[in-house]
Each structure stands twice: as C-alpha cells, then as structure tokens.
SETOR-813272 format. One record per atom (N, C-alpha, C): atom name; z, x, y. Coordinates in steps of 0.02 Angstrom, whole numbers. Example, Ala and Ser with C-alpha at 12.3 -4.5 7.8 and 13.67 -1.06 7.14 Angstrom:
2
<vexke site="N" Z="390" X="660" Y="-284"/>
<vexke site="CA" Z="390" X="615" Y="-225"/>
<vexke site="C" Z="390" X="660" Y="-165"/>
<vexke site="N" Z="354" X="642" Y="-112"/>
<vexke site="CA" Z="357" X="684" Y="-53"/>
<vexke site="C" Z="394" X="645" Y="2"/>
END
This chain:
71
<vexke site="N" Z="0" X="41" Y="-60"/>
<vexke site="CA" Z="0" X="0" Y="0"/>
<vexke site="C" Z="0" X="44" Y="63"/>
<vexke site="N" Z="58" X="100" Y="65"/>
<vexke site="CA" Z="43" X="130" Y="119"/>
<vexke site="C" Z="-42" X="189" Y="125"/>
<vexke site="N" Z="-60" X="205" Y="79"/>
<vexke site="CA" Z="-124" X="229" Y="69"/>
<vexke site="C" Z="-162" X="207" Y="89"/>
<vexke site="N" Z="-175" X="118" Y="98"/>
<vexke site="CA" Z="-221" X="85" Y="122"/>
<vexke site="C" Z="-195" X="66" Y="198"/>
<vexke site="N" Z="-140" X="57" Y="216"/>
<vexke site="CA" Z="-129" X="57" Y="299"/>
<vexke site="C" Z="-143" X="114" Y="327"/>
<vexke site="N" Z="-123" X="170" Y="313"/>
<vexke site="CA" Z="-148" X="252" Y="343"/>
<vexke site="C" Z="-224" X="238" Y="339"/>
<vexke site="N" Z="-255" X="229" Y="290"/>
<vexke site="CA" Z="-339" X="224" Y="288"/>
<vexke site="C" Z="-367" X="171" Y="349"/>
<vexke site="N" Z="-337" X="106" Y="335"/>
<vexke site="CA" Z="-347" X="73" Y="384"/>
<vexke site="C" Z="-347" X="68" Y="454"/>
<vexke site="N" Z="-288" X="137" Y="487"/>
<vexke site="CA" Z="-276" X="142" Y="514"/>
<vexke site="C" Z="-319" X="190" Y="555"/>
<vexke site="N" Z="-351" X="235" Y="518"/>
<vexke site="CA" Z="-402" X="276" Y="557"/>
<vexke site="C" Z="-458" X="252" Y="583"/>
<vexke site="N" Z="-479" X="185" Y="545"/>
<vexke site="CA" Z="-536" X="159" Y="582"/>
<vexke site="C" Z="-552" X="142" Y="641"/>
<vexke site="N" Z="-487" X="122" Y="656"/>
<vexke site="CA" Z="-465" X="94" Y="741"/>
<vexke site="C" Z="-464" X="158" Y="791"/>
<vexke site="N" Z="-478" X="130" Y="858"/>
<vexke site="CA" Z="-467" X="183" Y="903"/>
<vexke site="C" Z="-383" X="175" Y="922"/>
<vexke site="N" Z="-354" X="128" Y="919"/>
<vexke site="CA" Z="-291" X="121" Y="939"/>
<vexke site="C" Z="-253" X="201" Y="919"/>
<vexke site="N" Z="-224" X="195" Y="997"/>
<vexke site="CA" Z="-181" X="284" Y="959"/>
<vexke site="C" Z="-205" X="327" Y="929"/>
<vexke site="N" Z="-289" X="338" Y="951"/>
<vexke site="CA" Z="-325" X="386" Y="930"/>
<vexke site="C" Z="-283" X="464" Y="968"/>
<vexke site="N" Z="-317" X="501" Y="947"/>
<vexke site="CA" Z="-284" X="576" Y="988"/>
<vexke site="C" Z="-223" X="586" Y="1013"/>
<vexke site="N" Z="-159" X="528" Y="980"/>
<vexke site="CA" Z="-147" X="531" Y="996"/>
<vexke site="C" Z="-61" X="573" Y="954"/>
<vexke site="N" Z="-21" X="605" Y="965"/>
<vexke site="CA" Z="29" X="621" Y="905"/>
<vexke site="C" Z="67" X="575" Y="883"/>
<vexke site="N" Z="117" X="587" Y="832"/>
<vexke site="CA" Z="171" X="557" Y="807"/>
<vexke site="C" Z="165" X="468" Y="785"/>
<vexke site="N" Z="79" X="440" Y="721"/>
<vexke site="CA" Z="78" X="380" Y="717"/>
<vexke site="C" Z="158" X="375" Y="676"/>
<vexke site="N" Z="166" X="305" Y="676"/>
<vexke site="CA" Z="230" X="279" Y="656"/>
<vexke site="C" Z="177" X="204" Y="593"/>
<vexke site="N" Z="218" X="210" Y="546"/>
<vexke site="CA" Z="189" X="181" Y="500"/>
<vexke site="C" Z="254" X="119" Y="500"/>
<vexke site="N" Z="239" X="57" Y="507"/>
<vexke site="CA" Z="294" X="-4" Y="496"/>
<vexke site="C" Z="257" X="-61" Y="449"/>
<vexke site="N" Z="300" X="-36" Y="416"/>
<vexke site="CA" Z="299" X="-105" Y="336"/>
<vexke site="C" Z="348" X="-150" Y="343"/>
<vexke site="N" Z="345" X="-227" Y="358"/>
<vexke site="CA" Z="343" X="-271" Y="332"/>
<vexke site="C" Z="348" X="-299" Y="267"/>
<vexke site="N" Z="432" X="-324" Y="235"/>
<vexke site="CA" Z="447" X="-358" Y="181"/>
<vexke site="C" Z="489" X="-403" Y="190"/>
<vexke site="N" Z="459" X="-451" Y="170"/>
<vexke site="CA" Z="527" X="-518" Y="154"/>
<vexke site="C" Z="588" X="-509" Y="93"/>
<vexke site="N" Z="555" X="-478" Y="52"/>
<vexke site="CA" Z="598" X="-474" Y="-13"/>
<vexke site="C" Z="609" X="-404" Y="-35"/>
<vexke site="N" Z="615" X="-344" Y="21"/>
<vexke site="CA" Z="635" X="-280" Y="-18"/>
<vexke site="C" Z="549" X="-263" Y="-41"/>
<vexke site="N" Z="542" X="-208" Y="-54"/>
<vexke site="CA" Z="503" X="-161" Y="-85"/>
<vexke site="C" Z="517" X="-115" Y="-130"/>
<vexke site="N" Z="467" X="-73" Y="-153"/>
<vexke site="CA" Z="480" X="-57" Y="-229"/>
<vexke site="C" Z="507" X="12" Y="-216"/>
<vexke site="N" Z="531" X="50" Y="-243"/>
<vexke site="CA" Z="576" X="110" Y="-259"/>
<vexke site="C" Z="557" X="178" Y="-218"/>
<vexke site="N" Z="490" X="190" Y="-240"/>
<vexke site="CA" Z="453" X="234" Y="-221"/>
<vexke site="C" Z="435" X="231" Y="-159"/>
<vexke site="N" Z="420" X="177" Y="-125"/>
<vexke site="CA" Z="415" X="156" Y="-34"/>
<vexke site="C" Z="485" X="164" Y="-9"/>
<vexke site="N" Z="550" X="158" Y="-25"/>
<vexke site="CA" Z="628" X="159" Y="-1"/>
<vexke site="C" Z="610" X="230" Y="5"/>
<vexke site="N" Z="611" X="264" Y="-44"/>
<vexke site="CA" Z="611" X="341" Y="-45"/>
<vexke site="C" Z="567" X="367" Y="-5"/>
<vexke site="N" Z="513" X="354" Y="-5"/>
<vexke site="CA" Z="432" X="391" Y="41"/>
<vexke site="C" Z="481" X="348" Y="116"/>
<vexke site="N" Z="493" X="320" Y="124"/>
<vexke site="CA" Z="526" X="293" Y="185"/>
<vexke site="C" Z="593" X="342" Y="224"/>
<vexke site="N" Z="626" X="354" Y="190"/>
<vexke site="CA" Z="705" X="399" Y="193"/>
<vexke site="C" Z="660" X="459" Y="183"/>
<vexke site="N" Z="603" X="494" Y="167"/>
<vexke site="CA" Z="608" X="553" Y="187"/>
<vexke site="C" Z="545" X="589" Y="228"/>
<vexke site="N" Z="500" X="510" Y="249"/>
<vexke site="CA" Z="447" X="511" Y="285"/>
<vexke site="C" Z="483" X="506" Y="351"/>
<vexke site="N" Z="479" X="533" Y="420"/>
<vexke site="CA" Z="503" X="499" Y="469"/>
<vexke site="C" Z="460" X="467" Y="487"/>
<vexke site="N" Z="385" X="457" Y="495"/>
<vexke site="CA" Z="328" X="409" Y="503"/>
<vexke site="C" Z="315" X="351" Y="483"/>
<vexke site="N" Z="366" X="320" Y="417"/>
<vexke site="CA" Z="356" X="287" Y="372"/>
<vexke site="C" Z="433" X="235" Y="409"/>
<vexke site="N" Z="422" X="177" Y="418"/>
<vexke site="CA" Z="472" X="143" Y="447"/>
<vexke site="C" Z="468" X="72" Y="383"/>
<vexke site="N" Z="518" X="27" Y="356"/>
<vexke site="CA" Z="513" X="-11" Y="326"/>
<vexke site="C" Z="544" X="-78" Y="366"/>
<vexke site="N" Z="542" X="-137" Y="382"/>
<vexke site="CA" Z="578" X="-166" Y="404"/>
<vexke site="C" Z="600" X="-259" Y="376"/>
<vexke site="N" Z="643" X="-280" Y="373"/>
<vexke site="CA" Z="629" X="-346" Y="341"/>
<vexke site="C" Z="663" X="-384" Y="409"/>
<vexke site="N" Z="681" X="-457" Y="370"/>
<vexke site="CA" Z="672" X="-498" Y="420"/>
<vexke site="C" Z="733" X="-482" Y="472"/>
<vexke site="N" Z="769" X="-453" Y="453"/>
<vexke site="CA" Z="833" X="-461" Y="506"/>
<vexke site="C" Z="840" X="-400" Y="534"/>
<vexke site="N" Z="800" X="-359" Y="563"/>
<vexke site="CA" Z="753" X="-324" Y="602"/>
<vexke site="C" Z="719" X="-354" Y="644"/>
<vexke site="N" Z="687" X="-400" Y="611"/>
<vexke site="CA" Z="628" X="-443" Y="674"/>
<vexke site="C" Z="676" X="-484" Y="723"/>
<vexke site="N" Z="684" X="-465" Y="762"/>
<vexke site="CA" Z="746" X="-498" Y="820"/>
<vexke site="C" Z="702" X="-472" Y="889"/>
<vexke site="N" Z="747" X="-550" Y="924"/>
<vexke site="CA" Z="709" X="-535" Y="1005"/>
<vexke site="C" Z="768" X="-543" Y="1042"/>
<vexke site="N" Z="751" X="-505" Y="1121"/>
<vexke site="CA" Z="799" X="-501" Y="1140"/>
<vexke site="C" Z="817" X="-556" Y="1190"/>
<vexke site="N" Z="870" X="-574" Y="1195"/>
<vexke site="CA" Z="894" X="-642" Y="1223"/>
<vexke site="C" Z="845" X="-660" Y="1282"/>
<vexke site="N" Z="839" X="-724" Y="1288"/>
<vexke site="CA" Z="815" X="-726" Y="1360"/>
<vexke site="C" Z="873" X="-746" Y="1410"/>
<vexke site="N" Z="863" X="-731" Y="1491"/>
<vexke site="CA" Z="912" X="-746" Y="1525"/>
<vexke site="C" Z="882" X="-843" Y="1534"/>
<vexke site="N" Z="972" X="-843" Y="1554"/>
<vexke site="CA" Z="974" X="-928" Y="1547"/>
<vexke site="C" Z="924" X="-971" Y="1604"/>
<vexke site="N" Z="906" X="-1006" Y="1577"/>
<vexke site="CA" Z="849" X="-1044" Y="1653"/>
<vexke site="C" Z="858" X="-1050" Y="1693"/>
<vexke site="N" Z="954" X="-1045" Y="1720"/>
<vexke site="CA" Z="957" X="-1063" Y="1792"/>
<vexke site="C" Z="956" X="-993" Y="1806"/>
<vexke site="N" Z="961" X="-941" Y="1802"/>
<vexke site="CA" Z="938" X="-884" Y="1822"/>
<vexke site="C" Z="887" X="-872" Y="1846"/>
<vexke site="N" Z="831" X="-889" Y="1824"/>
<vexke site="CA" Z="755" X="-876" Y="1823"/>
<vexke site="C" Z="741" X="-893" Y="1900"/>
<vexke site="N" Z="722" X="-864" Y="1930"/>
<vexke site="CA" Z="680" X="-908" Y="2006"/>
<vexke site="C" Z="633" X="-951" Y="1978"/>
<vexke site="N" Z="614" X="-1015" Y="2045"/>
<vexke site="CA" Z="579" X="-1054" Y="2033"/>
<vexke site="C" Z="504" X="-1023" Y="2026"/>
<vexke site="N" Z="463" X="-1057" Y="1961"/>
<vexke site="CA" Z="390" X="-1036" Y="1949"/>
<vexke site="C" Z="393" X="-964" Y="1903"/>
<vexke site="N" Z="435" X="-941" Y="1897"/>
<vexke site="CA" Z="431" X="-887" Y="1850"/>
<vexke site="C" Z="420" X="-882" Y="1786"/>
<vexke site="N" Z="385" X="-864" Y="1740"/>
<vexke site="CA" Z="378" X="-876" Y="1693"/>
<vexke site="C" Z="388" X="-791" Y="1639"/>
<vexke site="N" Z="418" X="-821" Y="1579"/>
<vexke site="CA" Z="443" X="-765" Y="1542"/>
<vexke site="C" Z="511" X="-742" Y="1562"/>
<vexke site="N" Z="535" X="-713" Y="1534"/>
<vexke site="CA" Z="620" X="-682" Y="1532"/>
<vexke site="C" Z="613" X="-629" Y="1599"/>
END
C-alpha cells in the first residue's frame, strides 16, 4: 500500500523539488504489523486513525463580527 502511494505520488507536481515528503495513511481499523513498524522507524511514514482526525474548535458566533464567515 505504501509502495503504491510513494508511486502515486511522483506523478503529481504537488511538492515537486521539494524536501522532506511526509507519507499519511489513513485507517479506521488499525493496520497490519509491518506498516506499525515501517511507521515507528520511517519518520516520513505517518499513520493516523480516526481520533487524530480532529478540528479545531470554532470560536462561538457571538464572537464572530457581523458577515464573517469561517472561524
């Protein structure tokens, strides 16, 4: 899996020339043994599940000026 995101990943110009890509996997249910490990000793290799995916609060509406839109 990660073989084919690195591959995939060259096709794109995104972050061409550019150093230090960061590889982020996506799992709902854990991953297999060999990705935990290639993960803990890749620093490029990031794994993340759902309680990771977090946003950061928005401020409360009466805060916001009038017409503003977004946090």
């Amino acid at each position: 899996m990660l073989d084919l995101l690195k591959k995939r990943s060259e096709t794109t110009s995104y972050g061409r020339n550019k150093p230090g890509k960061q590889y982020l996997l996506f799992s709902r249910n854990g991953c297999k043994p060999e990705l935990a490990e290639l993960a803990r000793s890749d620093a490029s290799v990031h794994i993340i599940g759902p309680e990771e995916l977090t946003f950061a609060p928005t401020p409360d509406p009466v805060d916001r000026p009038t017409g503003s839109i977004g946090p």
